[in-house]
C-alpha positions as CSV (number, residue, x, y, z in Angstrom):
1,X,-28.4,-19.4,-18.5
2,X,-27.7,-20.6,-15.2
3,X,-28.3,-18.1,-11.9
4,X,-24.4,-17.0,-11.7
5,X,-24.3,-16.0,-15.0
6,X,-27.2,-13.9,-14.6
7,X,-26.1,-12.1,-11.6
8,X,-23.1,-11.9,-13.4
9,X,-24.2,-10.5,-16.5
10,X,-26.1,-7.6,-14.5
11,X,-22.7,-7.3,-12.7
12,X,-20.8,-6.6,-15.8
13,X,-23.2,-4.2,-16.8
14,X,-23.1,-2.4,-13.4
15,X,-19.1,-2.5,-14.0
16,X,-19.0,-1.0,-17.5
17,X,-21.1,1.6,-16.6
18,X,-19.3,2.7,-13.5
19,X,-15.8,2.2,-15.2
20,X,-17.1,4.1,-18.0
21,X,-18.4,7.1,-15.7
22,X,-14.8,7.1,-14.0
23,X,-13.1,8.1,-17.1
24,X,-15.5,11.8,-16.4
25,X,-12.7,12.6,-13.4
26,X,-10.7,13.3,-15.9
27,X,-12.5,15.8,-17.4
28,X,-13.5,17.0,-14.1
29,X,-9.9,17.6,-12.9
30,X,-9.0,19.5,-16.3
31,X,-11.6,21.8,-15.4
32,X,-10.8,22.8,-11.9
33,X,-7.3,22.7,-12.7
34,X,-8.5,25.5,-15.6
35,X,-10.3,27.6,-13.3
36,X,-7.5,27.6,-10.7
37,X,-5.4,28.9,-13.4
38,X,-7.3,31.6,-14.9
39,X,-8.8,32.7,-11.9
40,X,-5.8,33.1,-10.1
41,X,-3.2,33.6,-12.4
42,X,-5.0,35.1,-15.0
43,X,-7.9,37.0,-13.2
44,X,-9.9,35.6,-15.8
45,X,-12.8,33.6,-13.7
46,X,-15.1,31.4,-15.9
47,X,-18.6,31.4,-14.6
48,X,-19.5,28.4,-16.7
49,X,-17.1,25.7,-14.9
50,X,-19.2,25.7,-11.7
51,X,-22.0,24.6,-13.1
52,X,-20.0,22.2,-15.1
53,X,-18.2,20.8,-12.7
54,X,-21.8,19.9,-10.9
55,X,-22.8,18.2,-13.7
56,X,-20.0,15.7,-13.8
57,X,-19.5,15.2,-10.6
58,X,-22.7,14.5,-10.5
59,X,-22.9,12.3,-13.7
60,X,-20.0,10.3,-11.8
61,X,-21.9,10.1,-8.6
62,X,-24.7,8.6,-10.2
63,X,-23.5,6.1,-12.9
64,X,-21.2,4.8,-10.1
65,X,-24.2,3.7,-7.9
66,X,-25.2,0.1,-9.5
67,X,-21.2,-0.6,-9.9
68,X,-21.0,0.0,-6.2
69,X,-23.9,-1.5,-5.5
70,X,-22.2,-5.0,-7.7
71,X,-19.3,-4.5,-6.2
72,X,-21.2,-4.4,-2.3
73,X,-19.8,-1.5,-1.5
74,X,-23.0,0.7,0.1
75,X,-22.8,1.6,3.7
76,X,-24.5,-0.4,6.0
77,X,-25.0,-1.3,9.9
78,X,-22.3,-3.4,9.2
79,X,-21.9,-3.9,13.6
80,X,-24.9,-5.4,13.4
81,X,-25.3,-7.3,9.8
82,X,-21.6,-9.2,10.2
83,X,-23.0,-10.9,13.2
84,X,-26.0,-12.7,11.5
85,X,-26.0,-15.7,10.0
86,X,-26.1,-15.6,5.7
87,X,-30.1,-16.5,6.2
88,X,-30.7,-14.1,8.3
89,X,-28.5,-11.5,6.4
90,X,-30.8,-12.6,3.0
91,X,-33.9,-11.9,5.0
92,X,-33.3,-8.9,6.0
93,X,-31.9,-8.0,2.7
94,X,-35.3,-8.9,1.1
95,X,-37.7,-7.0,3.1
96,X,-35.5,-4.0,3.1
97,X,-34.7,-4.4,-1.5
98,X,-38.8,-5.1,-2.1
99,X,-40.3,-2.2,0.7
100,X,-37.9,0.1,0.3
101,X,-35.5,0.0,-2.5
102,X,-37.7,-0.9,-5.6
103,X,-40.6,1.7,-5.1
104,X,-38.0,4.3,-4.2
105,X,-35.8,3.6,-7.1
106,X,-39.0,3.0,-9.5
107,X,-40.4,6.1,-8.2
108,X,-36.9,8.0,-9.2
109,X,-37.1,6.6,-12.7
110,X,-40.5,7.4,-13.0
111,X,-40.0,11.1,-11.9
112,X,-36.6,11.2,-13.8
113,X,-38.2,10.5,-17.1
114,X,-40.3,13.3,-17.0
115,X,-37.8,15.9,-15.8
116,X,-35.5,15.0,-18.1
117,X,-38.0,15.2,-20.9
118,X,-39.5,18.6,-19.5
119,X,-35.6,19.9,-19.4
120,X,-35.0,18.7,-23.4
121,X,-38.0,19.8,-24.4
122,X,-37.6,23.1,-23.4
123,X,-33.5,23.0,-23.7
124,X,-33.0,24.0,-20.2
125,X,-29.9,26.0,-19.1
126,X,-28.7,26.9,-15.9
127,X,-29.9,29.5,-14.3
128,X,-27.4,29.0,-11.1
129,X,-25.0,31.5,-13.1
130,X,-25.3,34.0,-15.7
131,X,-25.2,32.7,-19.4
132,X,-25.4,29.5,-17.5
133,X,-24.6,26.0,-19.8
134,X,-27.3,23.2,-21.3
135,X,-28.4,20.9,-18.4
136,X,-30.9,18.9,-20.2
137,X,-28.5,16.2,-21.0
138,X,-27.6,16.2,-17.6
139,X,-30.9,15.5,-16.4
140,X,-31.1,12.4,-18.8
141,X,-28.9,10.7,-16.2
142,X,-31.3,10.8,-13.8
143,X,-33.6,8.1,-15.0
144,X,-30.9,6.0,-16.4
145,X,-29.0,5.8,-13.3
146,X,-32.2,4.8,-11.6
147,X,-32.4,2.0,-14.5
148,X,-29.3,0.8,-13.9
149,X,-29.7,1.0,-10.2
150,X,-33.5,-0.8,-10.8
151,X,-31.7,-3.7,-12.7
152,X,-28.6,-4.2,-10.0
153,X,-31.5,-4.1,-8.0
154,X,-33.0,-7.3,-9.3
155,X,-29.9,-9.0,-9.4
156,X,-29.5,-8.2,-5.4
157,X,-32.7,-9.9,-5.0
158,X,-32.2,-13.2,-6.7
159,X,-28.4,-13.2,-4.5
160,X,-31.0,-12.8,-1.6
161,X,-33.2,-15.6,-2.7
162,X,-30.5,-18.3,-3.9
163,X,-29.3,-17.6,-0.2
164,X,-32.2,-17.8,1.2
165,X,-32.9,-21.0,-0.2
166,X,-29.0,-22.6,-0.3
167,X,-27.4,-20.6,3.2
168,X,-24.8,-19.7,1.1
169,X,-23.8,-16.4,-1.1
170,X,-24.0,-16.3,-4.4
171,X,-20.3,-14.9,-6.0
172,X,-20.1,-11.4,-7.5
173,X,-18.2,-10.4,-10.6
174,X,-15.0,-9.3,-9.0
175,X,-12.8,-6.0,-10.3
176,X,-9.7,-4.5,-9.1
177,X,-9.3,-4.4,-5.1
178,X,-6.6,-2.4,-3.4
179,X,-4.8,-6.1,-3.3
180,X,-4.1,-5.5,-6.6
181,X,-2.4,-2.2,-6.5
182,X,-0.3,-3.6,-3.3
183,X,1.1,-6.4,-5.4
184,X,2.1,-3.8,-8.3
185,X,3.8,-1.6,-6.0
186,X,5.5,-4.1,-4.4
187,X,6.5,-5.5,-7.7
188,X,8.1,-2.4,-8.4
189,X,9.8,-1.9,-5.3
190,X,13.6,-2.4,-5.3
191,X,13.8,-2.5,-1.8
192,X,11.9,-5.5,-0.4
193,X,13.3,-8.8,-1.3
194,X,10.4,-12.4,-2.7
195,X,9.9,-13.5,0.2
196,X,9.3,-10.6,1.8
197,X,6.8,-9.5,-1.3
198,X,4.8,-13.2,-1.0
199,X,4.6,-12.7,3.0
200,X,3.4,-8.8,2.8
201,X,0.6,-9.7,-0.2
202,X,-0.7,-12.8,1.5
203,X,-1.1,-10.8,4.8
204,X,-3.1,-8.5,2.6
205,X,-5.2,-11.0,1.0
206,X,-5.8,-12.1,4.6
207,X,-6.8,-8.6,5.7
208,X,-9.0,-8.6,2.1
209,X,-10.9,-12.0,3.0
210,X,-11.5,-12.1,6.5
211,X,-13.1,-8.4,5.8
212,X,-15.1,-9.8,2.9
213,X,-16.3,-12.5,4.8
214,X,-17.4,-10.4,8.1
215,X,-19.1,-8.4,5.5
216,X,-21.1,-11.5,4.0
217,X,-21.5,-12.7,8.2
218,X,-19.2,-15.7,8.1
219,X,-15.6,-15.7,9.4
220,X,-12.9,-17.6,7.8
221,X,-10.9,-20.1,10.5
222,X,-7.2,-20.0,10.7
C-alpha cells in the first residue's frame, strides 16, 4: 500500500463516519420541531427531548471531529501558519500532533472507556430532568470518537512527515465543497446564460484554490 492510499484510507474512514453522523440532524430537527409544536400549540411540554436533543447534538459534534479534521477544517492561527513555508508548516504541525494531540486524545479514550462502561454497567439515565432517558449509549461515543480522532490523528502525522521529508503536501480525500453546490444552482438557474455559468464557477474555483493553498502556505500565480 503506498503512503496516499493510506492517508486516504483513514480519510474515508473519517468521511463515512462524519457523513454517517450527519444523517442524526435529521432526527435532531424532528425533535425540536416536536417540542415547538406541543409545547406551544399543544401545551403539552415533553421533558424528555432536552436531554435528547443533547445527546445528538452531541453525538454529531463528536463523530464529525476526525471528518473535519480529514477534510482540514479545524481552526487555526491561520495569520500566522499561511505565511510559512510547507516545511515549516510540517514542523510545527509535528511538535504540536506528538505533545499535545496524541496524549490528550489517548487520554480522552482512555477516560471514555471507563465512563462509558461505568454508565452501561449501571444503565445510567439522566438525571438533568425528571424520568430522565438512557445516556449510557451516549457515553459510548465518547471513546470511539477519540478512536477515530486517535487514528485521523496518525494519518496527520505521516502528511507531516512525507512533507517534511519531500516540501510538498500530501493530497487529502476530497468531498463535496460549496463549489459544488454553486455549479448545481447555477445549473438550475434559468436566468444566467453558459458563458456566464463557466465564468461565475471558475471565479469560484479560483476563490476555492487560492484559499486552499494560503491554507497549506503556498500561493498559486496568476
Amino acid at each position: 500500500m503506498t503512503a496516499e492510499r493510506f492517508l486516504h484510507s483513514i480519510d474515508g474512514i473519517s468521511t463515512f463516519a462524519g457523513k454517517a453522523a450527519a444523517w442524526l440532524i435529521l432526527g435532531l430537527m424532528g425533535l425540536v420541531c416536536a417540542e415547538v409544536f406541543k409545547r406551544y400549540m399543544l401545551n403539552m411540554p415533553t421533558a424528555w427531548i432536552f436531554d435528547a436533543s443533547n445527546m445528538l447534538y452531541g453525538t454529531l459534534f463528536m463523530l464529525c471531529g476526525a471528518y473535519t479534521l480529514a477534510q482540514n477544517g479545524h481552526v487555526r492561527g491561520d495569520f500566522l501558519y499561511s505565511s510559512m513555508k510547507p516545511r515549516t508548516q510540517a514542523s510545527l504541525d509535528l511538535v504540536l500532533y506528538i505533545v499535545f494531540f496524541l496524549p490528550g486524545i489517548a487520554a480522552l479514550v482512555y477516560a471514555g472507556w471507563d465512563y462509558a462502561g461505568d454508565s452501561w454497567r449501571i444503565r445510567e439515565h439522566s438525571n438533568v430532568t425528571a424520568n430522565g432517558p438512557p445516556v449510557y449509549h451516549f457515553k459510548a461515543m465518547i471513546p470511539l470518537a477519540g478512536a477515530l480522532l486517535l487514528l485521523q490523528g496518525i494519518a496527520e502525522i505521516a502528511r507531516a512527515a512525507i512533507c517534511l521529508k519531500t516540501g510538498v503536501w500530501p493530497s487529502r480525500l476530497k468531498d463535496v465543497s460549496e463549489i459544488d453546490v454553486v455549479e448545481e444552482q447555477l445549473a438550475l438557474s434559468e436566468h444566467v446564460d453558459d458563458e456566464t455559468r463557466r465564468n461565475a464557477i471558475a471565479h469560484a474555483q479560483d476563490i476555492e484554490e487560492n484559499a486552499r493553498q494560503r491554507g497549506m502556505g503556498t500561493e498559486t500565480q496568476k
